[in-house]
Structure formats: structure tokens, C-alpha cells
N, C-alpha and C positions, 0 to 999 in steps of 0.2 A: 504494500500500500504506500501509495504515495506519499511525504509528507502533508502536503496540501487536502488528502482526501481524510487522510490522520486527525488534520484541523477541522475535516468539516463534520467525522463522524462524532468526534468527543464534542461539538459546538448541538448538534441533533441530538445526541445522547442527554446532555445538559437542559436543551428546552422540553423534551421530550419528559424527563424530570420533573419537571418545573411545571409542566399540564399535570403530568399525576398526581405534584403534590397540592396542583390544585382543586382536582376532582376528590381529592379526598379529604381536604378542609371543606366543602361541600357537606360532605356525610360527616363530619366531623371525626376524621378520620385522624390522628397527628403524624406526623412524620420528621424527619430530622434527614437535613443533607452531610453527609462526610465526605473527607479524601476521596475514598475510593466511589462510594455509591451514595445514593438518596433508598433511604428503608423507612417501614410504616411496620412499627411493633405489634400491632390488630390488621386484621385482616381489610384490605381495601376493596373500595365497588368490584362487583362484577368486571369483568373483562379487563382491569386494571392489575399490574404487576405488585408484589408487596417492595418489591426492591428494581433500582434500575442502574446496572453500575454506570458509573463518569470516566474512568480509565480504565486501558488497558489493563490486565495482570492482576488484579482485586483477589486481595486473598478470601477463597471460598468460606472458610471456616470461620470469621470473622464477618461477614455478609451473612451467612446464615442465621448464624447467633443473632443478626439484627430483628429477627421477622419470626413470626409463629407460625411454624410448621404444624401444631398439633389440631389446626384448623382446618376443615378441608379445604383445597382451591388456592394452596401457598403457590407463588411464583413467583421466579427471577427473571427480569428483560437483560440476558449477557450480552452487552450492548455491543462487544467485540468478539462476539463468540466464541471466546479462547477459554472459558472455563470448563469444568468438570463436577458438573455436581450431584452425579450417579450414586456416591458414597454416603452425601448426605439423603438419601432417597428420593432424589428427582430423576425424571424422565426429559427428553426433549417432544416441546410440544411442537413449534416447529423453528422452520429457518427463513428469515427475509431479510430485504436489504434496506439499508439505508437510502435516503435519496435526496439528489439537490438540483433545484432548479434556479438560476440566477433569475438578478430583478428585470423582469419586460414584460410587456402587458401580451395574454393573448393573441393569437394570429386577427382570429374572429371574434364576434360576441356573444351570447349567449341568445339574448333576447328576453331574458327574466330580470325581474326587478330586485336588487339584492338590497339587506338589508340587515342592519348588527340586532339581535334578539335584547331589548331592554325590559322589558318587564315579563311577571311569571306568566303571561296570556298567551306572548308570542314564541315564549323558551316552551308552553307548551307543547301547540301547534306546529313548533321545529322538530320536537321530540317522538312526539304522534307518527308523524312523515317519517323520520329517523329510522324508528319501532318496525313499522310495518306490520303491529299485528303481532309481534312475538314475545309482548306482555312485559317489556324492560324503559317504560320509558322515565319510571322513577329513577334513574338513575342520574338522570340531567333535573337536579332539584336546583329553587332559585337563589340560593346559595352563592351558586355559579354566577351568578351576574353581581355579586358585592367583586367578582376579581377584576383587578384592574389590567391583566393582562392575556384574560382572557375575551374572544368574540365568537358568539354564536352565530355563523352563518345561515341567514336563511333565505333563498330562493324565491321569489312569487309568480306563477302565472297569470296571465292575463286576467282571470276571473278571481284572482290573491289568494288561491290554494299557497300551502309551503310543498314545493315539488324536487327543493334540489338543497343541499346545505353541508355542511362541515364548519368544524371548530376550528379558530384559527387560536394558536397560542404563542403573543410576541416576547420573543426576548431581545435582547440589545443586540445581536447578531441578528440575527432571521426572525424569520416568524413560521410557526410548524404548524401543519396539518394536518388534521386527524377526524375520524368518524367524517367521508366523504360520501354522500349517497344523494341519488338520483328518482325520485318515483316511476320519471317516465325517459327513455334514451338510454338509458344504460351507464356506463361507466365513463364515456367520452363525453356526454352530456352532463353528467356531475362534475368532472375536473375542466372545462371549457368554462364552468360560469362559474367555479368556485376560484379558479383564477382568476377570472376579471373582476371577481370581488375583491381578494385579496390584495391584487395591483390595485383596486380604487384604495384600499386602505393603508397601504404600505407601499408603496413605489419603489424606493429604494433600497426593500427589504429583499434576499434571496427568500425562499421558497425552501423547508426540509421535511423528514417525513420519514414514514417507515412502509414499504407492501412487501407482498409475495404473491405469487401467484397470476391472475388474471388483473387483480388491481396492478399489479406492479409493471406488467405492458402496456395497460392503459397510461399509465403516470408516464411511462417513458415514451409514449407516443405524445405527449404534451409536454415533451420536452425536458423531463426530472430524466437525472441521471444516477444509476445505482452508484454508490462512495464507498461502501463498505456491510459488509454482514453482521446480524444479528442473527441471537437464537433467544427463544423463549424455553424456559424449564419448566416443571410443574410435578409438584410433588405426588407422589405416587401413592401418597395416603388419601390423594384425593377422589371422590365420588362421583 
């Protein structure tokens, strides 16, 4: 790995941080940044890691010890994927990459009217669309709007359904990406107007992030470039 790409995954890794320890001041969840990682001593939201390391080489055993395993649903985001943590009884849940997109607006536009979620009405209405149905949408409580560094993305069609949205979360480098989705258009249709939102709010901000899979060709077909690998663990006591 490059140095340069070195710089951009520990800069991802750090905001990426920085959104979990805010979704879990949220659920009042506490958490504490160190040297090596950022760790949450109770169990955090759904889909949320309990730890996320900052550097390379983070000693396992000491990372552990930060986080309750006797919970089910413990996880680590190995932000560098060089650890090992088979011994303390995790598995790999999976592997994706980092990714960075420099600041420029969109080739094209979306055609939706985009807009930051400021009160609990329309953090709902983001979340509903978000959900789709699969019964999680307590998870975006309005909590989340006292952050100041975080922006709920939301989408409008023409008759002000929420259709399209992601979370932007800025830090003094970049600004990162997460929970992208699209009701209708697919996956090219969610990252084409959640760019153009993100460029109206940040111009001179890169773009960082994490996919795998089918998100992760869509992202790079808009331009994000993979930087570096992650793995998610996940404890093997879990259910």
C-alpha cells in the first residue's frame, strides 16, 4: 500500500469512528477513543461494530479486553485487516474495501430535491425509506440530529416521497458515507444524487467510505476508488 493510500485509509478508519461513536451517543451508548482503536464497553446499535481500530498492528488482546464479548453480536471493524482474532472466539464476517472519491460535483444530476433531515418528522420519513419494511428503523433515533457533525441525507421526488438518502458524516479531512439507498433505480440512482448532495454541502471535501460486493462496483463506477481493505469479525458466541 501506498503511503498516500496508508493516509487515506487511517483518515476513513478515523471518521468512520467518529459516525459510530456517534450513533451510539444516540442510544446512549458510551464509548472512548484510544491509540490504537475507538471501543464501546456495552454492546452498540444493530449493524454497528463494538470497536473500530485507527492503526495498523493494534494489539488484539488489548482491543478485546475493551468490549463485551459475553453479549451476543460482539464485533470488530479490523480497519487494516491484519489482525487475528480467531483465538479470542471471533469469526470473519466479511471483507470490503475502503474507498475514496476526490472533491467534484457529479457528471449529471439526479433530478431529486435533496435535503439535511432536521427535525424527528423528517429523520422519520428518511428512516421508513431507509427500513424498507425490515422492522429497524428505530435505530436512527433523534438523538442523531443534536450531532453536529453528522447529516441525514434525504432524497424527494417530485410528489416529496423520501426515495433516495445516506448519512453523511464530516470530519476535518473528508466527509464519509454510509447507509446509501435508493427506493427506486437501484444503486446508481442512490450514489448519483447522494453525490450531488454531498458536493452541495461540502465542495471541497473528498468523499470516503467502506462497500463490498455489488455496492462496491456501483461506488466505483461513480468514480470512488478502493484504498485499502477491511475485515469485519464477529464473535462466534453470537446468535
Amino acid at each position: 500500500m501506498t503511503t498516500s493510500k496508508q493516509f487515506l485509509v487511517r483518515t476513513a478508519a478515523r471518521n468512520n469512528a467518529e459516525w459510530c461513536a456517534a450513533m451510539s451517543r444516540s442510544h446512549g451508548v458510551p464509548s472512548a477513543f484510544g491509540e490504537e482503536a475507538w471501543a464501546a464497553p456495552v454492546r452498540t446499535p444493530l449493524y454497528y461494530p463494538d470497536s473500530v481500530t485507527l492503526v495498523p498492528g493494534a494489539d488484539p488482546a488489548a482491543l478485546v479486553a475493551r468490549i463485551d464479548t459475553t453479549v451476543p453480536g460482539a464485533s470488530v471493524k479490523d480497519s487494516f485487516a491484519d489482525l487475528d482474532l480467531t483465538e479470542a472466539g471471533f469469526r470473519v464476517l466479511f471483507d470490503a474495501q475502503w474507498i475514496h472519491r476526490p472533491a467534484h460535483a457529479p457528471a449529471v444530476t439526479s433530478g431529486l430535491a435533496w435535503e439535511v433531515a432536521s427535525d424527528p418528522d423528517t429523520l422519520s420519513a428518511w428512516a421508513l425509506a431507509w427500513d424498507n419494511g425490515d422492522g429497524n428503523t428505530h435505530l436512527f433515533r433523534p438523538e442523531l440530529l443534536d450531532d453536529p457533525a453528522t447529516f441525514v441525507l434525504a432524497g424527494h421526488s417530485a410528489d416529496g416521497r423520501v426515495v433516495a438518502g445516506a448519512v453523511a458524516s464530516r470530519s476535518e479531512q473528508v466527509v464519509g458515507i454510509s447507509n446509501v439507498f435508493a427506493r427506486d433505480g437501484g444503486l446508481d440512482t442512490a450514489w448519483l444524487g447522494v453525490l450531488e448532495a454531498v458536493h452541495g454541502l461540502f465542495p471541497s471535501l473528498p468523499v470516503v467510505g467502506y462497500e463490498h460486493g455489488d455496492d462496491l462496483a456501483a461506488a466505483v463506477r461513480h468514480g470512488f476508488e478502493p484504498v485499502g481493505p477491511l475485515r469485519i469479525w464477529t464473535h462466534r458466541g453470537q446468535h
